[in-house]
N, C-alpha and C positions, 0 to 999 in steps of 0.2 A: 503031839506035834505043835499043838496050839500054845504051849506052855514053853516048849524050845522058842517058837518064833516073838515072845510074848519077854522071856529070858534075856535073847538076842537085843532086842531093841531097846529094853534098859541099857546093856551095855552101850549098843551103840549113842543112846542120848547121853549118857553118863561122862562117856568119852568126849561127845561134842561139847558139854558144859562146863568139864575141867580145861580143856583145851580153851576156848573161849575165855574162861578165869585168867589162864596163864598170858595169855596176850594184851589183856585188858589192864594185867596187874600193874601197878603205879612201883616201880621203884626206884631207890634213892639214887641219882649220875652220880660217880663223880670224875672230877678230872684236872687237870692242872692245864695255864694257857701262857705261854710264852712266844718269844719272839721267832720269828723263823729261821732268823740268821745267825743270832748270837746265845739265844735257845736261852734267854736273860728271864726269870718267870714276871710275866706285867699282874703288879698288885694293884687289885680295884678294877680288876677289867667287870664289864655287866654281863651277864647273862642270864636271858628270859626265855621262860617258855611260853612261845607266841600261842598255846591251845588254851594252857589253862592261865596264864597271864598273871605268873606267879615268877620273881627275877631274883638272883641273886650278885655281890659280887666278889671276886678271886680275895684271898689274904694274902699275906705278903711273897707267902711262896707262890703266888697263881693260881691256887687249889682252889676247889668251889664243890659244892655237894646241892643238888636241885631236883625237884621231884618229877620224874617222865615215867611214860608209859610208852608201847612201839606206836609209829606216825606221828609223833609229836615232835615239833619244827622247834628247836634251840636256836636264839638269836644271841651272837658273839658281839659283843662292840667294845672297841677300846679308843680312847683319844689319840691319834694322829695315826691310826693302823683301819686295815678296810674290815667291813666287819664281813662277818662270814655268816651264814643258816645250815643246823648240822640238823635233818630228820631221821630220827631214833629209831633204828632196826635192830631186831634180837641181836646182832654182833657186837652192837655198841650197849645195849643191857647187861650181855655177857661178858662184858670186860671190866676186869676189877676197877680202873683208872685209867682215863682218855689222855692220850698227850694231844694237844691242842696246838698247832703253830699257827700265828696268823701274820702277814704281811704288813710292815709298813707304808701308810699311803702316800702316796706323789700326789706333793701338790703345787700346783703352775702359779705363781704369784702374779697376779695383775699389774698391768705398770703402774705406777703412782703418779699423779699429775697434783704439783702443791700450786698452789694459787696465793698468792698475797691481795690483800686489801690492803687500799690507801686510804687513810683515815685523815681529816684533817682540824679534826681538835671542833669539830661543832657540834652536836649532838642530835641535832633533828636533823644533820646532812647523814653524818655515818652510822646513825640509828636504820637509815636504810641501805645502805652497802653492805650492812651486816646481813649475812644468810639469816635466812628464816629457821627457827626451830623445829628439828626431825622430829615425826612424830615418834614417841618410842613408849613400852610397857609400864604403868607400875604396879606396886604390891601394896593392898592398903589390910596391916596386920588384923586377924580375924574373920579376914574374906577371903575364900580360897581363888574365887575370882581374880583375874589380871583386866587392868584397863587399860587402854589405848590414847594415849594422849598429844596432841598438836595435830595437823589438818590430813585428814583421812583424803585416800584414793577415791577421786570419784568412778561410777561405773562406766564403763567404754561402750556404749551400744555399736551393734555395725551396722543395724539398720534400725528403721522405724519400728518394722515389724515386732523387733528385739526388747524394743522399748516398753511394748505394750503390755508386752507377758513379762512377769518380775522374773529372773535370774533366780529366784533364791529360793522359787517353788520350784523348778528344775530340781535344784539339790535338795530340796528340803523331800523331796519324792524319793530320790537316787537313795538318800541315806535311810528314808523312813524302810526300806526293803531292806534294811542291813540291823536289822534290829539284835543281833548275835555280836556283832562289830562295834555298833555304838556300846554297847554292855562293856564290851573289854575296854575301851576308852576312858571310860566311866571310873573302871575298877584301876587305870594306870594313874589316873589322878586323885583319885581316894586312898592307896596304898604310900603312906611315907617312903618307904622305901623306891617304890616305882615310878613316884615323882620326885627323889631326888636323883636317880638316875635317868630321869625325860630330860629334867634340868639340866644336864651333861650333853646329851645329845643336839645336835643342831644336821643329822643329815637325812632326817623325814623316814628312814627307812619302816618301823616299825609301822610309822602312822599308814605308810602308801600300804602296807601289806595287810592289813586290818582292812582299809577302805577297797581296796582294788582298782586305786586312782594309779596314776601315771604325776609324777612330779607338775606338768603341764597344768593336770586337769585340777588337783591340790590349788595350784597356784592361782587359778581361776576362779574356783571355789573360795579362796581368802579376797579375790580381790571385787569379787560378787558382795563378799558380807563387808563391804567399805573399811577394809584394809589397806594400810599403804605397803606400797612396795618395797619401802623400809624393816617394815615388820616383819611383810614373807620373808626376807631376806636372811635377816639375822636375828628374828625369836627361834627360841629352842624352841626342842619338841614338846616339852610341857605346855608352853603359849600356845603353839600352834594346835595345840590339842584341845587346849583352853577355848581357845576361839571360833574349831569349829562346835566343840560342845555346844558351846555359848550362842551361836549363830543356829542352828538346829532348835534348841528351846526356844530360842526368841519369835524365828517362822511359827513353831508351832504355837505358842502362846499367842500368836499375833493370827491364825489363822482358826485358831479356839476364838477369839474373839470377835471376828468377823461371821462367824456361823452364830455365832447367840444374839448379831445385829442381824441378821437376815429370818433368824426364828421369832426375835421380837418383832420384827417392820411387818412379817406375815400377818401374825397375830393382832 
């Protein structure tokens, strides 16, 4: 009897461990990504898998091959189409080839308002009718770092209180709990591939979805680490990824440093 129930229960763990095997196993998507309408296949569309934070993107026919496992979130994105998030279920493992359609996006043009200056040939008059210089990005080759250059956002406090407490230990807390999140960040701007595709992007999607921010709170967070508005705006997601990395190390370096003034002033 002891040997039947002893029998038994290999089988049963045996079964629970291949089974586990098969849903765990990683294998190769593939699938082609075209228009919805004209079914046209879009060459160079991106797709990542937001788990393991590994991207690839389409050749010319729209095809693409990426490595998934089941529960794992595929982020779609192409320039001037909305992007989509496809989470991987044994049906879509079990399909030799995905057809993908994705949407064109609508987009509302802002009015334009042109403005002329009147110059009048002096040079210390129309030195100041001239706008002041936007602060904007650049790249200084051999530093993967980006820097921020002409007059930064100052911070908005809305009260005293606000004043008191830095803004940037709020988030420097928020992010320090997300230490899985900041990892993939990390690995989207260390990957050539995955920072020439952040490069590409300007509509925050992957960043909010890693962070668990709300575009709002993003925006807040950039404009806490003395950002201008200019920047939120219009850096791609590579900058913006840039910046909060860059803002996260800097608290922390700057709060390493204040604990080894407080451990010498002890002593």
């Amino acid at each position: 009897m002891f040997k039947k129930i002893f029998f038994l229960a290999i089988i049963l763990s045996s079964s629970t461990f291949f089974s586990q095997n098969t849903e765990e196993k990683k294998v190769k998507l593939r699938g082609r990504i075209t228009d919805v309408k004209t079914r046209f296949p879009l060459k160079s569309a991106n797709v990542l898998n937001l788990d393991t934070v590994i991207g690839t993107i389409t050749n010319q026919y729209g095809e693409f091959a990426i490595t998934a496992k089941k529960g794992d979130v595929i982020h779609i994105s192409y320039i001037g189409y909305e992007s989509i998030k496809l989470t991987v279920t044994n049906d879509i493992l079990n399909n030799d080839k995905l057809e993908i359609a994705i949407h064109p996006k609508i987009v509302q043009i802002d009015e334009v308002k042109v403005k002329s200056i009147k110059l009048v040939g002096v040079l210390a008059i129309d030195a100041k009718n001239v706008p002041a210089a936007r602060p904007k990005q650049i790249h200084i080759d051999g530093i993967a770092q980006t820097f921020e250059v002409g007059k930064p956002q100052s911070p908005d406090y809305n009260s005293p209180l606000a004043a008191v407490f830095s803004p940037l230990d709020f988030w420097y807390n928020k992010l320090g709990k997300k230490p899985k999140e900041l990892k993939k960040l990390k690995k989207l701007r260390q990957d050539d591939q995955l920072r020439d595709m952040m490069e590409q992007n300007f509509n925050r999607e992957i960043l909010l979805d890693y962070l668990k921010l709300s575009r709002e709170e993003l925006n807040d967070m950039l404009k806490d680490c003395n950002h201008s508005r200019r920047f939120i705006k219009k850096a791609s997601d590579l900058q913006i990824v840039n910046a909060v990395l860059n803002c996260y190390e800097s608290q922390k370096t700057n709060k390493k440093g204040n604990v080894k003034k407080e451990i010498k002033h002890l002593r």
